[in-house]
N, C-alpha and C positions, 0 to 999 in steps of 0.2 A: 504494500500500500504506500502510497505515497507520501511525504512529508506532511505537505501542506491541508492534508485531512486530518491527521494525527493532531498537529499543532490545532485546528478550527474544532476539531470535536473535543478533547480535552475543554478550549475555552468554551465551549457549548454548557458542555457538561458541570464546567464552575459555574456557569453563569444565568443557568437556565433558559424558561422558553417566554414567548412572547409580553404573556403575565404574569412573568417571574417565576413560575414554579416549573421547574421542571419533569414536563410531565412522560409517563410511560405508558404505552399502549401494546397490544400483542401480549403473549406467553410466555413466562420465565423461557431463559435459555437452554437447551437440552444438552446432554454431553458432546464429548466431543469426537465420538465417531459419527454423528451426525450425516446422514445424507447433502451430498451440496447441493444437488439438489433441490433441497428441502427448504435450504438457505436462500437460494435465487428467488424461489417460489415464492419465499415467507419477505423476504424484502419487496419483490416486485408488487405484492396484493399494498401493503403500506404504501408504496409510490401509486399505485392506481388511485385509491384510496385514498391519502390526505393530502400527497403535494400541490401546492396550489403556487409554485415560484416561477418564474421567469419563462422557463422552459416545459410550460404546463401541454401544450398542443403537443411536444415529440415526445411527452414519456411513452406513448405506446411502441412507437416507432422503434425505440433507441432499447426498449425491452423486448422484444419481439426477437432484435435483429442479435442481443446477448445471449438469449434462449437457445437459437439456433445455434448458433456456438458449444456454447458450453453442453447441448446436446453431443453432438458432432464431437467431442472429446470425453463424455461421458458415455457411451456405447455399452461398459458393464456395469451392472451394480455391486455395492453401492458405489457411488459417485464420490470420488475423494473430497472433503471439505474444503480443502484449499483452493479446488477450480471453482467452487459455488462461489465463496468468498471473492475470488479471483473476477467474477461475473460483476457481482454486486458492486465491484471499485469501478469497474468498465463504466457501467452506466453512472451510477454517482459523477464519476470522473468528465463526463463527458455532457453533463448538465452544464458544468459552466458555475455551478451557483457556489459562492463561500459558505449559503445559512441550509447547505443539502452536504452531507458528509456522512464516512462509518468509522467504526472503533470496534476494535475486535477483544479490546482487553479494558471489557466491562468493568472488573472488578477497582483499577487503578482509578479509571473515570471516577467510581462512586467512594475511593478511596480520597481523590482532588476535591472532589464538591464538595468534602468535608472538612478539608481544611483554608476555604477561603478566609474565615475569621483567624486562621492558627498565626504565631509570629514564627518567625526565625530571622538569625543572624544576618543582618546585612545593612547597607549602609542608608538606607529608604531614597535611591535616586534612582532616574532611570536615562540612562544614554540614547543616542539616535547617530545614524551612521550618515552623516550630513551629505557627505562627499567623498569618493574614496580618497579624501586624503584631511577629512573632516569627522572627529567622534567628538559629539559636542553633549552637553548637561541640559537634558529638556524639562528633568519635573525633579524639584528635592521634597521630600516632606516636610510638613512644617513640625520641625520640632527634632527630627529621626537623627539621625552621626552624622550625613553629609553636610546638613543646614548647619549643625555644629563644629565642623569641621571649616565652617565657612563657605561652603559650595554654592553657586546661585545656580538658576538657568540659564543658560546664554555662553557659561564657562567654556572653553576648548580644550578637550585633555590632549596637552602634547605630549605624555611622559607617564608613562605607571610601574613604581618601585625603581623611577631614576631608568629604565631601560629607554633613552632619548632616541636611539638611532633607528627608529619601524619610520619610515615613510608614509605607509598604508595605515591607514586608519583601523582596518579590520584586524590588524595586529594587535594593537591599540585598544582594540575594543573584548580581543582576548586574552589578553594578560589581563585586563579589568574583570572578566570574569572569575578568571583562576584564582588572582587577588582577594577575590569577594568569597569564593569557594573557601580559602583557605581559613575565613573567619581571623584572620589576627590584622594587629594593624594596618594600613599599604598610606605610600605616599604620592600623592598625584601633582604633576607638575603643570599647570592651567592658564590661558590665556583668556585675560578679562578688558575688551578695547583693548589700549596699547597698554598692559601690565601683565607681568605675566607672574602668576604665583604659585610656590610650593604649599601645600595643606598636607595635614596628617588625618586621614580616616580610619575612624575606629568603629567597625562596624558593630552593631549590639544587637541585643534581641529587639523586632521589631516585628509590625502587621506585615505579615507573608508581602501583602498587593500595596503598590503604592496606595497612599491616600490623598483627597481632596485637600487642597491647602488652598492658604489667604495671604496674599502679602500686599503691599501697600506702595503705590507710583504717585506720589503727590496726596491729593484729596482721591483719586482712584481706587475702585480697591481690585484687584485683581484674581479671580478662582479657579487654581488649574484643576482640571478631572481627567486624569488619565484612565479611568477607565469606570464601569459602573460593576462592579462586585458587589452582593447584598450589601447593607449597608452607606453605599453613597450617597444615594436618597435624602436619608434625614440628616447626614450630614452635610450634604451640600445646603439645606433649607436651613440647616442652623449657620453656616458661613455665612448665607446671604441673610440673613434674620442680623446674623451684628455687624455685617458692614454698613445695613441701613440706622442701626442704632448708634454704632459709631462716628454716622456724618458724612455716609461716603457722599460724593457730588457725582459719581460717575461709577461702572460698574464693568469690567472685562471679562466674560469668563471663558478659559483656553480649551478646547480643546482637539487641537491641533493632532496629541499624541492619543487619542482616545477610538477605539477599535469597537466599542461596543462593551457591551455586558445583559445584565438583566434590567430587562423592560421595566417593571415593576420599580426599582431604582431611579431607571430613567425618568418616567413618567412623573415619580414624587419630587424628582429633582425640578420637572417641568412646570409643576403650580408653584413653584417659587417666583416663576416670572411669568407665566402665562394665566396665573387661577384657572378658571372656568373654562378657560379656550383649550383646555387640554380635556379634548373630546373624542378622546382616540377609541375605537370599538372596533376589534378583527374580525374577519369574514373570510369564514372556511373553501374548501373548493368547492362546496356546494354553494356559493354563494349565501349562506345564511350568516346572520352576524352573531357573533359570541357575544357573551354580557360583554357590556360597557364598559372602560375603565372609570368611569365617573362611581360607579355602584359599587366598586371591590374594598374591602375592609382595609386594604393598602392607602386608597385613592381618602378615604374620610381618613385615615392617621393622618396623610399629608397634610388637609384642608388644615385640619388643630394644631397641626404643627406651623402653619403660613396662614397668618392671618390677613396680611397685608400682601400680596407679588409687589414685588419689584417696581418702581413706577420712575423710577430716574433715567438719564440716560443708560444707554447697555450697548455693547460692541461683541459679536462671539466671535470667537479666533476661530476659524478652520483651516484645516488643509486636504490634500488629496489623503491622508491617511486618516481622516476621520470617519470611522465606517458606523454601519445599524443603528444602535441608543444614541452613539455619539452626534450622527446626523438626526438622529430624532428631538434631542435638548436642543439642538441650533434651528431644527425648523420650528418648533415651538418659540424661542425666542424670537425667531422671526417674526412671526406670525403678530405676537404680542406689541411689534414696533421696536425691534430691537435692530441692529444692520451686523451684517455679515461681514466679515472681513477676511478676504485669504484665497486662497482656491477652491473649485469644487469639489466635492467632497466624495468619498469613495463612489458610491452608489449604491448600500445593502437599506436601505430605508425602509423597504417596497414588499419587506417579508420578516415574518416572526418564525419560529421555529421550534419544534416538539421532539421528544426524545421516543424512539420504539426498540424495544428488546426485540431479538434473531435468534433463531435457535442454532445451539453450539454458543452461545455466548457471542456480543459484542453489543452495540447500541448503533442503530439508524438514527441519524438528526434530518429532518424533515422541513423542506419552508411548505408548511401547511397553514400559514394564517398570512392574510391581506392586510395593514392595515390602514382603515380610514379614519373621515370623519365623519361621525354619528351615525355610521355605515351605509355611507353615502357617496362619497366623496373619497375616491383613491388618492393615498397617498405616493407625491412624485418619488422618482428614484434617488435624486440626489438632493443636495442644498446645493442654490447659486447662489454667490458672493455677493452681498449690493456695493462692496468695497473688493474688486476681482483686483490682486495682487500676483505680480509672477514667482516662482518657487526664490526665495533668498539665500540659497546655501551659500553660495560664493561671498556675501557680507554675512552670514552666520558665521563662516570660517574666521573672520576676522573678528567676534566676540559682537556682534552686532544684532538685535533682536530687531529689524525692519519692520514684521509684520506685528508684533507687540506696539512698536513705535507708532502704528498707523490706527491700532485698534486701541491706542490710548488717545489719541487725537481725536477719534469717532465719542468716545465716553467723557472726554472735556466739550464735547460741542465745537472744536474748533474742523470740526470734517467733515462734512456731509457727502454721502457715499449718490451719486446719482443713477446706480444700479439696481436690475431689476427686483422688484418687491414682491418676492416670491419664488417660487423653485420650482427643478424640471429637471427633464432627464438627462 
């Protein structure tokens, strides 16, 4: 199986489905002499069945023509499990879709989902590979070893434990991992504008997944979200709850590095700046709509929690890597009269996603939910930028946050974005 399914079901599986829980449909999984068979057969009824993503017109097609196949090499019985398997990556594979994936090693999956709250050892920052000759500091936590260490976002690591001579950034970015693996101190040698400095990182026990943090540009107040793990939700509603308590005059929230997570998260993060407008309600492949999110025991915590949204100015940071929840908090912001800043954004907006057990063990993730509004109104693929800026690596490399600079100008009032007000594909 391929990389890049292993990595999207894992994050599935931490993260859940469209209304946060992650759900399972189908038969516990059976051993594993299993017919493959059995496996093609039992995945293919779930794709007929709930997919409802991008590539809804060729699932017959694209199953039909895997069938024959793995017929065609199954001629005795039983059917070895590894060709069924081998079937079910085919088609997955060739959907196209990021929120449609398999996991064959169920038990690690349900072993992850349970330690999104867990800490370990590490320094709470997360890097980005700007350029290959660029590994630069995108999120520190407020509070975690880096922040304390001194580390901002924007920093350029030239050097980890004094090893100056990597050219490649991707060197760079692996002795940073080995360093952080090894749990003891490391020292990083950093470019901040024209300064360049040494820090000491002592990495300590910390929340496993970066966290929502607040820092402060003037009267601004700035909230980066790299990602939405249970949890985000109510703490992004309590950053935004005291930056309006504390006076902010303007309001940024980043999320540039943000891939997605659970829905549920996202959505409560949503009535911080949108209340009421955050009228999202999925619609199956039958075209019927699931409850509401306005009615779910999630959606009334948030309302108690957010008395007030947001009402100042707002500027979201995006970028081409901001995928599913993460473009889901920025069209909500939009929506609410907030302006976009950055580029478009990945494009997984347009689907939610359920968990289904296969026999022999593994998990199907499925984009089997639409969503809209008031189940009405499809929601577009992507966010467009009302402030369309082009990629800045090249003044990243130089310690320089351009597109922060430009999304801090939109939340002082001094920028008005003349771009479209509204989103597409």
């Amino acid at each position: 199986m391929r990389t890049r399914w292993r990595v999207a079901a894992l994050t599935l599986a931490l993260v859940g489905s469209t209304f946060g829980t992650l759900g399972h449909a189908g038969g516990a999984g059976g051993p594993p002499t299993v017919d493959g068979r059995a496996v093609f057969d039992a995945a293919a009824q779930v794709l007929r069945t709930h997919y409802a993503g991008p590539a809804m017109g060729e699932i017959e097609a694209r199953l039909a023509a895997q069938r024959r196949a793995l017929l065609g090499r199954c001629a005795a019985a039983p059917c070895p499990l590894a060709l069924g398997r081998a079937a079910v990556e085919a088609v997955v594979w060739s959907l196209d879709d990021p929120h449609t994936g398999v996991n064959w090693d169920a038990p690690a999956l349900a072993q992850g989902a349970q330690q999104v709250t867990a800490r370990r050892v590490w320094s709470g920052m997360l890097t980005d590979l700007r350029t290959p000759s660029t590994l630069q500091v995108v999120h520190v936590d407020h509070g975690g070893p880096a922040e304390r260490a001194g580390l901002r976002p924007g920093d350029v690591v030239l050097a980890v434990n004094r090893r100056d001579d990597m050219a490649e950034a991707g060197l760079r970015a692996s002795f940073l991992e080995e360093a952080e693996a090894d749990q003891k101190p490391y020292v990083l040698r950093v470019r901040r504008g024209e300064q360049v400095l040494t820090v000491t990182v002592i990495p300590a026990s910390w929340p496993a997944f970066a966290q929502p943090s607040l820092r402060w540009r003037g009267q601004v107040a700035v909230i980066s979200v790299p990602n939405f793990v249970p949890g985000t939700g109510p703490a992004f509603n309590t950053l935004v709850t005291r930056a309006a308590a504390q006076g902010a005059a303007g309001l940024v929230v980043d999320l540039r590095w943000n891939g997605g997570g659970s829905a549920v998260d996202c959505l409560a993060a949503a009535q911080s700046l949108a209340g009421d407008r955050v009228n999202l309600v999925g619609v199956g492949r039958s075209g019927r709509p699931l409850p509401a999110w306005r009615t779910t025991p999630e959606a009334q915590a948030a309302r108690a929690r957010v008395r007030t949204p947001w009402v100042g100015p707002l500027a979201l940071l995006v970028s081409a890597r901001t995928a599913s929840c993460g473009e889901l908090l920025a069209y909500f912001g939009q929506r609410a009269g907030g302006m976009v800043v950055g580029q478009p954004t990945r494009g997984l907006m347009s689907s939610g996603t359920r968990a289904h057990d296969l026999p022999g063990g593994g998990l199907l993730f499925v984009s089997d939910v639409r969503p809209t509004l008031d189940g009405r109104v499809r929601l577009p693929g992507r966010v467009v930028p009302d402030c369309l800026l082009p990629d800045d690596a090249e003044l990243s490399s130089q310690g320089r946050d351009t597109a922060l600079e430009e999304a801090l100008r939109v939340a002082r009032g001094t920028k008005n974005c003349a771009g479209p007000r509204g989103s597409g594909r």
